[in-house]
C-alpha positions in Angstrom: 112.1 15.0 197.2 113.4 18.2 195.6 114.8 18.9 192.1 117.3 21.1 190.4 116.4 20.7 186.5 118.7 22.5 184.4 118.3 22.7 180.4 121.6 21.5 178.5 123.2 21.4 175.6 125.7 18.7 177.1 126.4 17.5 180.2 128.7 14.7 181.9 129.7 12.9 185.0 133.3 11.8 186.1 134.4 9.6 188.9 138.5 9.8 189.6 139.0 11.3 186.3 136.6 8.9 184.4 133.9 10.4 182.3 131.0 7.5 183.9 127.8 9.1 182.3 127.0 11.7 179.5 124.1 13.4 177.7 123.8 15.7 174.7 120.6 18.0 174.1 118.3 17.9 177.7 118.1 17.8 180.9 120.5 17.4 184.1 118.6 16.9 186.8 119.9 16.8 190.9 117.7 14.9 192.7 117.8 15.4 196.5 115.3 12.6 198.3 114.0 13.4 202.2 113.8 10.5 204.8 109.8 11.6 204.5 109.8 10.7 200.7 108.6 7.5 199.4 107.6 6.1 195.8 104.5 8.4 195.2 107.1 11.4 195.8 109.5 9.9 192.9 106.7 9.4 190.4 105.5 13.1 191.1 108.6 14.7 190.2 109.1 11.7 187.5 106.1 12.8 186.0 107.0 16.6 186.5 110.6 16.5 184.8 108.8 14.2 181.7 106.2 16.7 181.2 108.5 20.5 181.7 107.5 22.5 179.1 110.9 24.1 179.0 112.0 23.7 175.5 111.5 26.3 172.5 108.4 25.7 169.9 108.6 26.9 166.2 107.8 30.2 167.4 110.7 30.5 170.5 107.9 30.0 173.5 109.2 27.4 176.0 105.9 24.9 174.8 107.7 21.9 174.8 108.9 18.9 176.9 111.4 16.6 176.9 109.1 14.5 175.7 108.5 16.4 172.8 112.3 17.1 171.6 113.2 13.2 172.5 116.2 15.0 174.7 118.1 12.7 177.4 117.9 13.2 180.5 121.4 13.1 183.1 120.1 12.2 187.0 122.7 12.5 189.7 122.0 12.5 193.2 122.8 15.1 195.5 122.1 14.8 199.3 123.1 18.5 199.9 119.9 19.6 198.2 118.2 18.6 201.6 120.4 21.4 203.3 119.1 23.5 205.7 121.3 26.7 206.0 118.4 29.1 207.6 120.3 28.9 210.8 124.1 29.5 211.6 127.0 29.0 208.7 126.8 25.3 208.7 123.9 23.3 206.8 121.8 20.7 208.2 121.3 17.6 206.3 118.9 16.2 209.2 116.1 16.0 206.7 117.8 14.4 204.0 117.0 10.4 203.6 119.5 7.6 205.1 121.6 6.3 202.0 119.8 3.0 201.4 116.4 5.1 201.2 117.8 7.5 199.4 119.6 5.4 196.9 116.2 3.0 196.3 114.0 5.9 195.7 117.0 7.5 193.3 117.0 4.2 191.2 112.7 4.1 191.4 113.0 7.8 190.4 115.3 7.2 187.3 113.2 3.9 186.6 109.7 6.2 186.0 111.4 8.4 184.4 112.7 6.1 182.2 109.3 4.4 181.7 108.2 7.4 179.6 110.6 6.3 177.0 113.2 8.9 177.7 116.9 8.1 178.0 118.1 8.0 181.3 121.7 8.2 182.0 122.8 8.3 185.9 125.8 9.5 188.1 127.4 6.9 190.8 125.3 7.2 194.0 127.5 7.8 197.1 130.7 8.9 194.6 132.7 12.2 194.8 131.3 13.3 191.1 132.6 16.2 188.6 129.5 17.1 186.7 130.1 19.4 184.1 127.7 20.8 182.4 126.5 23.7 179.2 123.3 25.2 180.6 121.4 26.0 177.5 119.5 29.4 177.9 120.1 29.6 181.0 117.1 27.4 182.4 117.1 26.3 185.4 113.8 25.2 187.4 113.4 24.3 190.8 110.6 21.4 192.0 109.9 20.0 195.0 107.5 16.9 195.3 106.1 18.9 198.6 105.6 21.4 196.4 107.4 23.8 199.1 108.3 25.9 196.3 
């Protein structure tokens, strides 16, 4: 399961023109899941994102988590972060997770996350999505629950 967690100051989701989901101060997080992930990958990155330490302190030092600030926290799927383009011009999304394994271990994912007590928005699994967002900083942090990078 891999992870694109971007800092921001606001963030949204549209479907056909219609703003669906929307956070102020946090994070907006793409989650790509692997037909190799299962539950304990979900709760690892879950558990990652809750605990980032990505936020200024009193004295400017990214020392805090989301946690911490009481941010929200915008989760939108994205297949295409399973996307092999090592070879040739076209990517390969052999790795990436059927959709009705991907879209369970999406919902478990924002489910955990939510079980920290942090406010969980979520895009439309399977929609074509506008996601706009203000990266704050910028920060940007990739994870990946096979800690590949």
């Amino acid at each position: 399961m891999r992870a694109v967690v971007q800092r921001v100051s606001s963030a949204s989701v549209s479907v056909d023109g219609s703003v669906v989901s929307s956070i102020d101060f946090g994070f907006l997080v793409l989650l790509g899941v692997a037909a190799c992930d299962n539950k304990d990958d979900a709760e690892f990155l879950a558990d990652k994102v809750a605990n980032l330490r990505v936020f200024s302190d009193e004295d400017g030092k990214l020392n805090r988590s989301i946690l911490d600030i009481a941010g929200q926290v915008l989760v939108v799927s994205q297949f295409t972060l399973m996307g092999d383009a090592r070879k040739g011009r076209r990517p390969s999304y052999n790795s990436a997770a059927p959709p009705a394994l991907a879209e369970e271990l999406y919902e478990y994912f924002c489910i955990v996350l939510s079980s920290y007590g942090l406010d969980v928005k979520k895009g439309v699994f399977r929609a074509h999505m506008d996601v706009r967002l203000c990266n704050d900083g910028p920060v940007t942090i990739l994870l990946d629950s096979k800690k590949l990078f």
